[in-house]
N, C-alpha and C positions, 0 to 999 in steps of 0.2 A: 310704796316699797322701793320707790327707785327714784332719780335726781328729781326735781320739779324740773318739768315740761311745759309746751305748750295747752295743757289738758288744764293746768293752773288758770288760764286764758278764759278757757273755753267756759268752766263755773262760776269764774269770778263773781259773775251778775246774778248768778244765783243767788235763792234763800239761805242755804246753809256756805258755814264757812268751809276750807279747802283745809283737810288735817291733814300731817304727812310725817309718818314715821319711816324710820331705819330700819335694815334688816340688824342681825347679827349671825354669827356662826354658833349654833351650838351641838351638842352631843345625844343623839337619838337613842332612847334605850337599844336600839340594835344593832350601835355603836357608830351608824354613819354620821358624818356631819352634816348638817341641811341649814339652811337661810330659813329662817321664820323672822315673825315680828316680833315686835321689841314688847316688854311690859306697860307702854306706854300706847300701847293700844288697849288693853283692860280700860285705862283713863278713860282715853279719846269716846270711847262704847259707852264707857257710863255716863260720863256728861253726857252726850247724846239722848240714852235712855233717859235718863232724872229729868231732861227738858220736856221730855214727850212729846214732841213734834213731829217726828217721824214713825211710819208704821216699818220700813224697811230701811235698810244698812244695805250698800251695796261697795263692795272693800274690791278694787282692781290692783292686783297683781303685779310685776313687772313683766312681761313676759318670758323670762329665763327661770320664774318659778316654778318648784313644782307644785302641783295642787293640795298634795297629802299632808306636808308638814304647816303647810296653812291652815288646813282642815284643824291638825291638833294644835294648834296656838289657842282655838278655843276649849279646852282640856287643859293645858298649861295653868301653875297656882301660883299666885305671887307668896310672898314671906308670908303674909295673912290670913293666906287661903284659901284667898280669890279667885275665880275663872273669868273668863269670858261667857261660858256657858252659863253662869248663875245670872247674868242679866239679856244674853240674848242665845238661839239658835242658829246653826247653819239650816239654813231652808232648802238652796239649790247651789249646785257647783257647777257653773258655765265655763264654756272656751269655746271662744271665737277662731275659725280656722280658717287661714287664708288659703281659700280656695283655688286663689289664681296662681299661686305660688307652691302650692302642697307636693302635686308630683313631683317637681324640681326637687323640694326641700326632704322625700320620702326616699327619693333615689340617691342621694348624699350624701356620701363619705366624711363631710367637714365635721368639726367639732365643736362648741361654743366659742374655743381659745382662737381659733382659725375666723370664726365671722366677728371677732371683739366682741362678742357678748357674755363672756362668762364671767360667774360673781368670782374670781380668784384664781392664780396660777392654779391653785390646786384643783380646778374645776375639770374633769376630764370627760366631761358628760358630751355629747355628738348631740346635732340637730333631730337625727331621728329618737334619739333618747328623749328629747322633751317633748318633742310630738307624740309617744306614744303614751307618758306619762300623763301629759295633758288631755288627750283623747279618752283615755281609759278611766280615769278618774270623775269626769263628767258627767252629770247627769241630764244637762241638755246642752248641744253642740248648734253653734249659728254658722252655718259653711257660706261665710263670705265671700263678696265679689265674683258670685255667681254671675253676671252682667258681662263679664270678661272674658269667658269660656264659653266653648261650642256647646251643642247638644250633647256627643260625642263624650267630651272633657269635661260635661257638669255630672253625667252619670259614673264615667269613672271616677272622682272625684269620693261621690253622693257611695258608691258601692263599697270604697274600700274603707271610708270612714265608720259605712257600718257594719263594716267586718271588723274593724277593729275594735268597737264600740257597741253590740246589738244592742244593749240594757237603755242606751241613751234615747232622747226625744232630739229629733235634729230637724233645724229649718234650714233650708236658704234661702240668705238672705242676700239684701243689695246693700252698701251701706250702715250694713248690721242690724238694719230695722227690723225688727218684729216684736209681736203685740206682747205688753207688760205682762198678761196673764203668762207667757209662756218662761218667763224668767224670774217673777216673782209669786210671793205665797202657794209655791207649787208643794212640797211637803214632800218633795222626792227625794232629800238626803237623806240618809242612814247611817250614822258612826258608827253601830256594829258592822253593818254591811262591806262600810266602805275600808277596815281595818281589816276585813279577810279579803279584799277584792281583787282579783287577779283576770284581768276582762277578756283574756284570749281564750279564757275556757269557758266561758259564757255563752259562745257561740253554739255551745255542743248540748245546752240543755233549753235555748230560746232561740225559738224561731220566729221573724217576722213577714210578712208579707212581700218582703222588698228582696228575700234572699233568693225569689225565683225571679222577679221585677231585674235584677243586678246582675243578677250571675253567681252570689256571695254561696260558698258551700265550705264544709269542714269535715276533715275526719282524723283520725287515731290511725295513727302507725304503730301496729304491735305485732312484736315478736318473738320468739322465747329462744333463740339462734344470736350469738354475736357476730358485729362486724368485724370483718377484716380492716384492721387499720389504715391500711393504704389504700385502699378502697373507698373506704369511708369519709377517708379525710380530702382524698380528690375529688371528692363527690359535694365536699362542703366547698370547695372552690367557684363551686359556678351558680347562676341563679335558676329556682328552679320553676319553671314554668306556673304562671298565673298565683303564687305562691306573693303571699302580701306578708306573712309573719308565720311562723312557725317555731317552739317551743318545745321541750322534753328532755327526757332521761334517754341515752344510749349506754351499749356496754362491749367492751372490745376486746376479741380474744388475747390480746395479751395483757388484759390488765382486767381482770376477771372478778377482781373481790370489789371495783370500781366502780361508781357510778357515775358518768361523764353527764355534763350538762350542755345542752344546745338551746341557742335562742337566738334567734333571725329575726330580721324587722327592718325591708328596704333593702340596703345593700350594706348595714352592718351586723356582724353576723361574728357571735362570741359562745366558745367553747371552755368550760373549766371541768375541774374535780366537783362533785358535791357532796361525793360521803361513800361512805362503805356501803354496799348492799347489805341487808341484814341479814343474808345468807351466807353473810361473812362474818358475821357476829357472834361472839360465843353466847348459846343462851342467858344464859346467867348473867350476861351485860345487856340483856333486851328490857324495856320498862315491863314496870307490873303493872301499869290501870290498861281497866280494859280497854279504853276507849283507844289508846296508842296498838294494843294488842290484835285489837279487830281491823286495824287500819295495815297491819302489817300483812295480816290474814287476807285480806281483800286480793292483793295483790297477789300472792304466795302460791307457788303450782310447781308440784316435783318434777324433773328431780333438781332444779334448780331456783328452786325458791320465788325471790320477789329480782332474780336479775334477766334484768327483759330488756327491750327495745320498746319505748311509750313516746312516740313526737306528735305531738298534733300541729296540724297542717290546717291555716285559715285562709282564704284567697279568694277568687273573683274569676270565674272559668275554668277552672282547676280541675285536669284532667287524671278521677283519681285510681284509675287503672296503669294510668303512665306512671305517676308517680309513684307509686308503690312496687311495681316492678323493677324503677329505675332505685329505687333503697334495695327491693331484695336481691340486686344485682351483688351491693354491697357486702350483704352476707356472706358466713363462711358457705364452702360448697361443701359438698355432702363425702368427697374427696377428702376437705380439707376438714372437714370434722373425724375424719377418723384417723388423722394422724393424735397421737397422744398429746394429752391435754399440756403437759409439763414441756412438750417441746417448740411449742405455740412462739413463746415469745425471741426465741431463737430463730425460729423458721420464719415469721410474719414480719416483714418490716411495719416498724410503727413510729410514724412522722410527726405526732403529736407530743407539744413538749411536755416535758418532764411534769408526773404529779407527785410533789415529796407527801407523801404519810407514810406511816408507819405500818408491818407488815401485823395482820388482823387471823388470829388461826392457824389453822396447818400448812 
């Protein structure tokens, strides 16, 4: 998926020959656009398959890819029909993590455009965006160049990767070496699985032996009180203590039928809109299947419905009595709760830019 290198070199003398396709840019049904491979890897797979020489396909990446739109290249039909899936399987989805280099590249502000490695001006993706992409996505992780790092810096390394990752099998390695069993015929991918997969929440329902070994802990900030905006939003300025990634819904007195979105990860850290509370919603515009119905219901507690405070907090010594007092700092006070609801957005300064939608109800 990327120039030919010296890796050209290194198989030359191999049995099989060196195939090398193109990405391209296409359009994701979710409207993003992503680099996948070309139709011309369908080919490459079935001559391989039709020769029967091989029991395993082992397809490396560029490293500026992400894992998922790779994953569905095998999904993808040509005019025909065709998949990738009709003549082979994803078995395991690997990333080799440079261990020696992680912390640096976890605490970084840079971009892809900034290190020269992004596929396109248009590419606005950050170094910690592809680490966590690639981390998450994984089903077994090789933490390289362990050789290079103290005691000290292989454990925090070893901690935070599996805070950000529990579901995964991870080795370290020297050199990347480890045994064939642990990378192939393993039968740990899952295409349903890995199409709902969202791996910061995975911590809160699997636990492994390494999370008391680490330090690794998690929990749920929930609260049925809004922030105070100024408050809140100076409170996103700083880092917060043993805190590796943290994710959720908040909701701010002055902007009330809102549900603001937070996601942290290292030291980049992005806020937007993500929809109306549906306690702002006029019924009659709520779905009819049950299954949406009871998902709304889960969450929903009078007198304010489903608009709450939900961030979960993933980290490595995470002190979670500090932390939680240091959010409910943020909150409105019990003063400022009982000025009237409607005078909120006049009295509260709110530093946060602008969300255009339209106004929902009364």
């Amino acid at each position: 998926m990327s120039e030919v290198n010296m890796d050209a070199e290194l198989v030359r003398s191999g049995d099989a020959a060196l195939s090398h396709t193109e990405e391209k840019m296409v359009e994701m049904s979710n409207g993003c656009i992503c680099c996948t491979l070309r139709e011309d890897l369908l080919l490459e797979v079935g001559k391989l398959a039709r020769e029967g020489r091989f029991d395993h396909l082992v397809i490396e990446s560029t490293g500026v890819s992400e894992p998922m739109p790779v994953a569905e290249t095998f999904t993808f039909m040509d005019e025909e029909g065709r998949s990738l899936g009709d003549i082979a399987a994803i078995d395991t989805m690997v990333t080799v993590v440079d261990g020696y280099n992680f912390l640096r590249d976890y605490s970084s502000l840079d971009s892809l455009l900034e290190r020269k490695q992004a596929v396109g001006e248009e590419d606005e993706r950050t170094i910690v965006d592809l680490l966590i992409d690639q981390i998450d996505f994984a089903n077994v992780i090789l933490i390289n160049k362990m050789d290079l790092l103290s005691a000290r810096q292989r454990k925090q390394v070893h901690a935070m990767v599996r805070a950000l990752n529990p579901q995964a099998r991870i080795y370290e390695t020297e050199h990347a070496e480890a045994p064939l069993s642990a990378i192939l015929h393993t039968g740990l991918y899952d295409q349903a699985a890995a199409e709902k997969r969202d791996g910061w929440l995975d911590s809160l329902v699997e636990h492994t032996p390494e999370t008391i070994e680490y330090g690794i802990s998690n929990f749920i900030y929930s609260r049925r009180r809004p922030f105070h905006p100024q408050r809140f939003y100076e409170l996103l300025q700083y880092e917060w203590p043993g805190v590796i990634r943290s994710k959720g819904i908040f909701w701010l007195a002055t902007r009330l039928q809102l549900a603001g979105f937070w996601s942290q990860a290292g030291g980049i850290c992005r806020n937007h809109c993500l929809g109306y509370f549906w306690a702002a919603v006029p019924r009659e515009e709520w779905p009819m299947d049950e299954a949406s119905l009871a998902k709304i219901k889960s969450t929903w507690k009078e007198p304010n419905g489903d608009c709450r405070q939900e961030i979960v907090l993933i980290g490595v010594k995470m002190d979670q009595a500090y932390l939680t007092a240091m959010l409910d700092q943020a909150l409105l006070t019990d003063e400022e709760m009982a000025i009237s609801e409607k005078r909120w957005p006049q009295k509260f300064v709110d530093p946060f830019p602008e969300w255009k939608m339209g106004i929902v109800g009364k």
